[in-house]
Gaussian input, Z-matrix of N, CA and C with variables (Angstrom, degrees):
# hf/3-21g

backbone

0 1
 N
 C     1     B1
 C     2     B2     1     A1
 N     3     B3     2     A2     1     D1
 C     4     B4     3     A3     2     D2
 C     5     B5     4     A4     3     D3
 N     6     B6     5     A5     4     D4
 C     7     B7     6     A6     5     D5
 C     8     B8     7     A7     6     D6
 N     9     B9     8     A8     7     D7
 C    10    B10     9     A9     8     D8
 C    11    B11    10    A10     9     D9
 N    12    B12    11    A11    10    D10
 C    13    B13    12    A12    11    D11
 C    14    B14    13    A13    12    D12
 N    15    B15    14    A14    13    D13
 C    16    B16    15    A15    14    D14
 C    17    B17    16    A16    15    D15
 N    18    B18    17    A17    16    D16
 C    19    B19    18    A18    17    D17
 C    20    B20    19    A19    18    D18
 N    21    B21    20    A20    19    D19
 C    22    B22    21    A21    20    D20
 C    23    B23    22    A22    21    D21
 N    24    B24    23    A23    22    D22
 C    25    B25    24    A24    23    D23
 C    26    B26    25    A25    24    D24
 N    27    B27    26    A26    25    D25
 C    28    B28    27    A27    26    D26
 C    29    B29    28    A28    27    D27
 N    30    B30    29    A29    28    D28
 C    31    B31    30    A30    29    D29
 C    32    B32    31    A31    30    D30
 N    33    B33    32    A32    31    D31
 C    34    B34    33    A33    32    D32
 C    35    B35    34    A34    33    D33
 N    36    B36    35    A35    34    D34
 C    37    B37    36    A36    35    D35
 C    38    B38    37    A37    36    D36
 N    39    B39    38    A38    37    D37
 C    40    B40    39    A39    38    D38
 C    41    B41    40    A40    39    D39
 N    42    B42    41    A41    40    D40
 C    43    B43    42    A42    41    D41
 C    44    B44    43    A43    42    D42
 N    45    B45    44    A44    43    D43
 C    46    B46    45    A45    44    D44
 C    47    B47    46    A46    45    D45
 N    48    B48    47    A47    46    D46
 C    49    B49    48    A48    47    D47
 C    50    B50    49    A49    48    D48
 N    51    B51    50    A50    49    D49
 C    52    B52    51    A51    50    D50
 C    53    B53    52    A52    51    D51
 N    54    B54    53    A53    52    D52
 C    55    B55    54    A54    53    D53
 C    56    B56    55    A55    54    D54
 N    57    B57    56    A56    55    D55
 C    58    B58    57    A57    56    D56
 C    59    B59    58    A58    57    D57
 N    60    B60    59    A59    58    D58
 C    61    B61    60    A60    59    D59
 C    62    B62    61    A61    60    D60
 N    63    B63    62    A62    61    D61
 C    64    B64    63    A63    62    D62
 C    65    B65    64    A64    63    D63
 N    66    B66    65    A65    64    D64
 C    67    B67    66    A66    65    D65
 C    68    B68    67    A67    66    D66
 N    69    B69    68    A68    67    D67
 C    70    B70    69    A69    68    D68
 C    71    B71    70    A70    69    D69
 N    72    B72    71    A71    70    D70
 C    73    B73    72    A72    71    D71
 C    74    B74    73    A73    72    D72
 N    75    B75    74    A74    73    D73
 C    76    B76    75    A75    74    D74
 C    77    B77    76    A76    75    D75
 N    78    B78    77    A77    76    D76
 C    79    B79    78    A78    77    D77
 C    80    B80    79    A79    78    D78
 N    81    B81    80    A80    79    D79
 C    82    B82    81    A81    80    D80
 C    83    B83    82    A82    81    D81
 N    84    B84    83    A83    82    D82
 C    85    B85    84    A84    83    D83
 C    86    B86    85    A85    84    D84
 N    87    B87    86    A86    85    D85
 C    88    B88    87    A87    86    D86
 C    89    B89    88    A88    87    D87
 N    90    B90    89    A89    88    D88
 C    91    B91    90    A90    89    D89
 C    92    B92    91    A91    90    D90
 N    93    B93    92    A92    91    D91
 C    94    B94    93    A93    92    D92
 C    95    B95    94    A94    93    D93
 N    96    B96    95    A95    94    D94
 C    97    B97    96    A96    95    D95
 C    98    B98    97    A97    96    D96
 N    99    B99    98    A98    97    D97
 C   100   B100    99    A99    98    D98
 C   101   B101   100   A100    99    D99
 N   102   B102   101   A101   100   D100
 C   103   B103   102   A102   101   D101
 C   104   B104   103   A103   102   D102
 N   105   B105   104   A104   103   D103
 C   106   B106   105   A105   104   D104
 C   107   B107   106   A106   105   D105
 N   108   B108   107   A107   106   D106
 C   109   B109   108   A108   107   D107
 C   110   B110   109   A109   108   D108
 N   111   B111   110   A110   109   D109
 C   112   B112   111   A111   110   D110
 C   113   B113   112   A112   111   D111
 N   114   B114   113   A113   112   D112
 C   115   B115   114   A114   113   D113
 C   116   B116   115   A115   114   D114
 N   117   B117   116   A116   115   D115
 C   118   B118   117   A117   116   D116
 C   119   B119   118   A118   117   D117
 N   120   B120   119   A119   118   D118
 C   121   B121   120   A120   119   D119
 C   122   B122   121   A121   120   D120
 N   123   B123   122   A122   121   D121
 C   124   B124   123   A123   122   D122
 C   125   B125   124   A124   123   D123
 N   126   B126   125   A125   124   D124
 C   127   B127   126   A126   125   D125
 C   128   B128   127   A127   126   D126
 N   129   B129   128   A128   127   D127
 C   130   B130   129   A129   128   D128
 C   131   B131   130   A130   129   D129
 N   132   B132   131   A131   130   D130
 C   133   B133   132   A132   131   D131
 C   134   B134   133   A133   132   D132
 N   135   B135   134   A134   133   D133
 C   136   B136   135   A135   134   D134
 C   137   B137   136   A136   135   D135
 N   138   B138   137   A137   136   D136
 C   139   B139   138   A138   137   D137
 C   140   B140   139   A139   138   D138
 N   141   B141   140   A140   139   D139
 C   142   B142   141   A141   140   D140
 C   143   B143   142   A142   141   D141
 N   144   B144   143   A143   142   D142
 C   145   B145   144   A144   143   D143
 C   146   B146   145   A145   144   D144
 N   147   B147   146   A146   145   D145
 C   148   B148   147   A147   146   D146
 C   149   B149   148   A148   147   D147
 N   150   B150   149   A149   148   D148
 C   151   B151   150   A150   149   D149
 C   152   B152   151   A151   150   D150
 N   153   B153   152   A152   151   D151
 C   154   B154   153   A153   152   D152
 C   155   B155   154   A154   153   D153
 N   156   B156   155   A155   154   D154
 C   157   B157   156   A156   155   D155
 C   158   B158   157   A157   156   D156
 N   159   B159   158   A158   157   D157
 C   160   B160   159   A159   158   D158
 C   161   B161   160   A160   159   D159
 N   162   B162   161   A161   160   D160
 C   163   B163   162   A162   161   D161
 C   164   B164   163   A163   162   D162
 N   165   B165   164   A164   163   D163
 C   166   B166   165   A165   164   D164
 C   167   B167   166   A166   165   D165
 N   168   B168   167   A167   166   D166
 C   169   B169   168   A168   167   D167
 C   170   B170   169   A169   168   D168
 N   171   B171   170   A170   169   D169
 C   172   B172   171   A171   170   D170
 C   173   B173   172   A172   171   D171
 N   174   B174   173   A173   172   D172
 C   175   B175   174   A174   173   D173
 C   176   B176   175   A175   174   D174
 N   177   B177   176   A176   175   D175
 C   178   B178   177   A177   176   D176
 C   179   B179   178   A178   177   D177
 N   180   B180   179   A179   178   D178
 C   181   B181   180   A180   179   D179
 C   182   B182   181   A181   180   D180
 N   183   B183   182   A182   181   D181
 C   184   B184   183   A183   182   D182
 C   185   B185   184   A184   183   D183
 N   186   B186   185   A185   184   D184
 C   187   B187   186   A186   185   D185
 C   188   B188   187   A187   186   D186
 N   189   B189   188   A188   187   D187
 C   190   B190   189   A189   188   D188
 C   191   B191   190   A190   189   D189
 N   192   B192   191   A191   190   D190
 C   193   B193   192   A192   191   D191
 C   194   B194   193   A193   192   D192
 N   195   B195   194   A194   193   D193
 C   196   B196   195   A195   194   D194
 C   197   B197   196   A196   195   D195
 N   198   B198   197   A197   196   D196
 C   199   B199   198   A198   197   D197
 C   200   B200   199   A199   198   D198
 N   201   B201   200   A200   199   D199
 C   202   B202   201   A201   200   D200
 C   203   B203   202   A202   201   D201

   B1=1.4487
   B2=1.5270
   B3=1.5108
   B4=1.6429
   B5=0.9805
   B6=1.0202
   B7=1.4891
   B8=1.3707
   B9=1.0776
   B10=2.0593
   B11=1.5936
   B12=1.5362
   B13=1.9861
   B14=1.8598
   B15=1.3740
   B16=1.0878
   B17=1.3840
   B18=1.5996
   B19=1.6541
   B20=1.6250
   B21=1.4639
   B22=1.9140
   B23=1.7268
   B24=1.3861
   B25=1.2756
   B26=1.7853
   B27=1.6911
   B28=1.5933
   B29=1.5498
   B30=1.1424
   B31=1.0730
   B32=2.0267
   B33=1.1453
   B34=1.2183
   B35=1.6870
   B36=1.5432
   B37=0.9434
   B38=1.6100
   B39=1.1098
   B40=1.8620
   B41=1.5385
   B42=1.1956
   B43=1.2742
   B44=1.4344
   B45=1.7086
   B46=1.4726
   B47=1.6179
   B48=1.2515
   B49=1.5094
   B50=1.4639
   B51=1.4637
   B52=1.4500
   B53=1.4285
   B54=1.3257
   B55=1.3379
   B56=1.4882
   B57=1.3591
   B58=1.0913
   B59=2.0573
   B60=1.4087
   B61=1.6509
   B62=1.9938
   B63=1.6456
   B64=1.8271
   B65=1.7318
   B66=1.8511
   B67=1.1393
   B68=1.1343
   B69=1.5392
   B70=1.8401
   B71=1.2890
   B72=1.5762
   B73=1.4839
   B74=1.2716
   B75=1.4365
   B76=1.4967
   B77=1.4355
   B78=1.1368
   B79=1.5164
   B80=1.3585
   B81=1.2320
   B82=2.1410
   B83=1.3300
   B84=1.4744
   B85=1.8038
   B86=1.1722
   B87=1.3726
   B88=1.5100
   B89=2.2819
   B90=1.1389
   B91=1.9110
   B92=1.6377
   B93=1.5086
   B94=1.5422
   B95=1.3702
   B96=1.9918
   B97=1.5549
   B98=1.2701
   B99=1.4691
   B100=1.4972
   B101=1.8279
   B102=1.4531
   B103=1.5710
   B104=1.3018
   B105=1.1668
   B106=1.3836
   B107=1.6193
   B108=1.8375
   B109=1.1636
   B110=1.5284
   B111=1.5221
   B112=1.5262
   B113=1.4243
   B114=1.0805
   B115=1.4713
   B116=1.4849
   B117=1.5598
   B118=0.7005
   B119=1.8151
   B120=1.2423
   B121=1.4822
   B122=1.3703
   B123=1.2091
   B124=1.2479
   B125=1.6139
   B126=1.1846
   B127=1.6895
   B128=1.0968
   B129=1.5094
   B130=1.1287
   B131=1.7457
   B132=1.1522
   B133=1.2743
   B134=1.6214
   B135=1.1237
   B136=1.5148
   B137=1.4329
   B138=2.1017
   B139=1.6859
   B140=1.2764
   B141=1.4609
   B142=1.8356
   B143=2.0683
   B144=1.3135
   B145=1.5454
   B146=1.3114
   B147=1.7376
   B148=1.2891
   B149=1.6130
   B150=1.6762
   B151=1.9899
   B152=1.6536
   B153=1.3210
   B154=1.4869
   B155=1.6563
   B156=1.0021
   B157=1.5687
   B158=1.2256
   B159=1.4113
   B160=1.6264
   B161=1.1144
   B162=1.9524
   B163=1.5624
   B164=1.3832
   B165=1.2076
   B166=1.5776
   B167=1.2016
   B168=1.3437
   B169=1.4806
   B170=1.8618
   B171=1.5487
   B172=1.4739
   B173=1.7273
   B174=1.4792
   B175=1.7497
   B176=0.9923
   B177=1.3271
   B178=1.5247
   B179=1.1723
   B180=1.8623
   B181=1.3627
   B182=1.8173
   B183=1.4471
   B184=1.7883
   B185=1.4866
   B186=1.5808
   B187=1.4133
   B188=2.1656
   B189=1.3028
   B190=1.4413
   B191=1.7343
   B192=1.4527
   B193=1.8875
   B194=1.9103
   B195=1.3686
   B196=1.7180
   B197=1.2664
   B198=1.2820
   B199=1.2057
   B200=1.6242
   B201=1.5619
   B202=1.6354
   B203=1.4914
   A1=108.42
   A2=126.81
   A3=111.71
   A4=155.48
   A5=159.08
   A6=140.50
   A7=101.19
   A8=86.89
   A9=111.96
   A10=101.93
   A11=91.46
   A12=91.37
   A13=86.62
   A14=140.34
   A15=130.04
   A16=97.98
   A17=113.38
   A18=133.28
   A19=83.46
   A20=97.08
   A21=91.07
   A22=83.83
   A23=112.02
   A24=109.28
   A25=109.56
   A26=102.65
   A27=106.53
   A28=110.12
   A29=124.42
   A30=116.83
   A31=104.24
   A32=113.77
   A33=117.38
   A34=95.83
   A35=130.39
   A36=114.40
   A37=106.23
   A38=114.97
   A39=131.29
   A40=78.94
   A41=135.81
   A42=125.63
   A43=113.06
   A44=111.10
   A45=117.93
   A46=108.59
   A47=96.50
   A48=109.17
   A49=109.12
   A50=119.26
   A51=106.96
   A52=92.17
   A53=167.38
   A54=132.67
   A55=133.88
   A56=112.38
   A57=113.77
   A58=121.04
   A59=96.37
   A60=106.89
   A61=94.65
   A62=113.22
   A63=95.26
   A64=88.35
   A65=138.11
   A66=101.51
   A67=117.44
   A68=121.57
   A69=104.58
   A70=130.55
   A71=102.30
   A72=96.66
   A73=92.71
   A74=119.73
   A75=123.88
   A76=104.98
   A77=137.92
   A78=131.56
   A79=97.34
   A80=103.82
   A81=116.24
   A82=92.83
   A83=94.00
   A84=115.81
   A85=105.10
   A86=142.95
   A87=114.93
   A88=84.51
   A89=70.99
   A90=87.24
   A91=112.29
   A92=106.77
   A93=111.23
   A94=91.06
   A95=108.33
   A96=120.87
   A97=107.50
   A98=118.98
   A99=97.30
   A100=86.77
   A101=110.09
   A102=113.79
   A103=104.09
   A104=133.16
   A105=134.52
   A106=112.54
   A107=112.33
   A108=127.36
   A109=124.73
   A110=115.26
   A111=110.02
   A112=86.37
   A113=144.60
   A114=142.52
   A115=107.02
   A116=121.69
   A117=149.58
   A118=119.97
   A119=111.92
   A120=129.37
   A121=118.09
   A122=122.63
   A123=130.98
   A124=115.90
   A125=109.25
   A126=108.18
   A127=147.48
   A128=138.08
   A129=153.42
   A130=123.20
   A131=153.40
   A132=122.20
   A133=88.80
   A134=132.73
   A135=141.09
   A136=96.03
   A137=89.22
   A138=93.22
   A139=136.14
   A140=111.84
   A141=116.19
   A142=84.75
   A143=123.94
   A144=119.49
   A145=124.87
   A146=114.23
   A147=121.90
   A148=110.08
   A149=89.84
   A150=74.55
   A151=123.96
   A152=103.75
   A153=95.70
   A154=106.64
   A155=132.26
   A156=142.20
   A157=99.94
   A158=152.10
   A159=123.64
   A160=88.28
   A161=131.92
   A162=106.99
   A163=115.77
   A164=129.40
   A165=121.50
   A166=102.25
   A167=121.91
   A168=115.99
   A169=129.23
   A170=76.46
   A171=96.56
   A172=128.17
   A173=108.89
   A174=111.47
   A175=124.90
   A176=146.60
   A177=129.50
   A178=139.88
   A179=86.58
   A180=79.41
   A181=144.20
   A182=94.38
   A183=131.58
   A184=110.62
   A185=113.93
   A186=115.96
   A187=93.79
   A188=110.09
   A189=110.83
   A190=102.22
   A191=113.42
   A192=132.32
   A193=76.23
   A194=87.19
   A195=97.65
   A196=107.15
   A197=116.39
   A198=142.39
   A199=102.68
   A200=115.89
   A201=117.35
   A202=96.40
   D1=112.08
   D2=142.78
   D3=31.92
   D4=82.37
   D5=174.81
   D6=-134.88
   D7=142.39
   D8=173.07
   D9=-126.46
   D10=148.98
   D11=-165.88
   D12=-130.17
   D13=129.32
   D14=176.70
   D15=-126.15
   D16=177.65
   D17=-165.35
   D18=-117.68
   D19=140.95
   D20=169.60
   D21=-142.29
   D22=179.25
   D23=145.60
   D24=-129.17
   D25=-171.27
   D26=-169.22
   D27=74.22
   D28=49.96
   D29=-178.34
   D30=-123.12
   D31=21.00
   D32=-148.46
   D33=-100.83
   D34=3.77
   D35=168.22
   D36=-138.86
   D37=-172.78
   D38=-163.24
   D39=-65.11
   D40=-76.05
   D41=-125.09
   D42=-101.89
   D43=2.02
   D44=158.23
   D45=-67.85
   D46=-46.43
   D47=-172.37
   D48=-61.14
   D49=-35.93
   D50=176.85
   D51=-98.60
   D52=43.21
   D53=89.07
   D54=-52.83
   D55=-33.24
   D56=-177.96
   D57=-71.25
   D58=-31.03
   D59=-176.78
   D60=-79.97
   D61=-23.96
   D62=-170.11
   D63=-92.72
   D64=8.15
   D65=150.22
   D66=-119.51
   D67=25.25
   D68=142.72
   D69=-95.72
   D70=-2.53
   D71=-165.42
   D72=-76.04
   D73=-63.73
   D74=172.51
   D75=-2.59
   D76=-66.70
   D77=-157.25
   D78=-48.52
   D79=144.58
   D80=147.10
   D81=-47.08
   D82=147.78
   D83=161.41
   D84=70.47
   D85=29.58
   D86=-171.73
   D87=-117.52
   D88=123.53
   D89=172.66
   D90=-84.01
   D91=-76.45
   D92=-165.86
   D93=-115.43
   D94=151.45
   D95=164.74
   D96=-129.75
   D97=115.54
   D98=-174.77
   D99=-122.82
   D100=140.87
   D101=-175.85
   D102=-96.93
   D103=157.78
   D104=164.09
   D105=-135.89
   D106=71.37
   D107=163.96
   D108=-7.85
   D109=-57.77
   D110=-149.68
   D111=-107.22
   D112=48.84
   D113=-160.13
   D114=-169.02
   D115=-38.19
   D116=-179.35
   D117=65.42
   D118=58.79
   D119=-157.93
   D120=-143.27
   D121=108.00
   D122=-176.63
   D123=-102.21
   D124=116.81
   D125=162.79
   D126=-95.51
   D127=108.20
   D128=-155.32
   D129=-63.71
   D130=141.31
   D131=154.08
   D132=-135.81
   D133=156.65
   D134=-122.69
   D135=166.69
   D136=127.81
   D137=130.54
   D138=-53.21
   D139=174.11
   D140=-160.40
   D141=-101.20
   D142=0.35
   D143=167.75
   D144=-88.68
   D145=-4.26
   D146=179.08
   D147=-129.26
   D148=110.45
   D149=174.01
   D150=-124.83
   D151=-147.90
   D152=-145.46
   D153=-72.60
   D154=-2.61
   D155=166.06
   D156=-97.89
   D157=-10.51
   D158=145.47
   D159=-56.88
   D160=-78.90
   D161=-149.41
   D162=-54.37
   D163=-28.13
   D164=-170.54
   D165=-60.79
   D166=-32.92
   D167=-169.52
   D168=-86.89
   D169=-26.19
   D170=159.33
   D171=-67.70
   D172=-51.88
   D173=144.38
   D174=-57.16
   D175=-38.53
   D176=146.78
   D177=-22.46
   D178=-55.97
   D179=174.50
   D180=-79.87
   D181=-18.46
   D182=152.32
   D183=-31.27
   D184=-37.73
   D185=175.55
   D186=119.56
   D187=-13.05
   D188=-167.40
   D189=-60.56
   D190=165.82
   D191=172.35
   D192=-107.64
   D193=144.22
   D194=165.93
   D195=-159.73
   D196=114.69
   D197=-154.15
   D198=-85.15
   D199=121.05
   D200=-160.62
   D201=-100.66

């Protein structure tokens, strides 16, 4: 399976973090989300039908910066 790992920022409180996990999960294919708060790095694990510019675009559109 996939994985894409991206840099975001704003992740420094509860409720960034739960916007950011209800718009990837949403996608088709998304298996595992693991966040990494103080680092600011989230890792993806994904079907091979969704890739790493759906999620970018999907955090975009959330309001997230995601660092390419």
């Amino acid at each position: 399976m996939p994985s894409t790992t991206l840099v975001t920022q704003g992740l420094d409180d509860a409720e960034h973090r739960r916007l950011l996990l209800n718009a990837v999960q949403d996608l088709p294919g998304i298996d595992h989300v693991v966040v990494d708060a103080e680092h600011g790095e989230i890792n993806i694990e994904h079907g091979r039908l969704l890739s790493a510019e759906d999620i970018v675009q999907a955090l975009r559109e959330a309001g997230f910066i995601v660092d390419e």
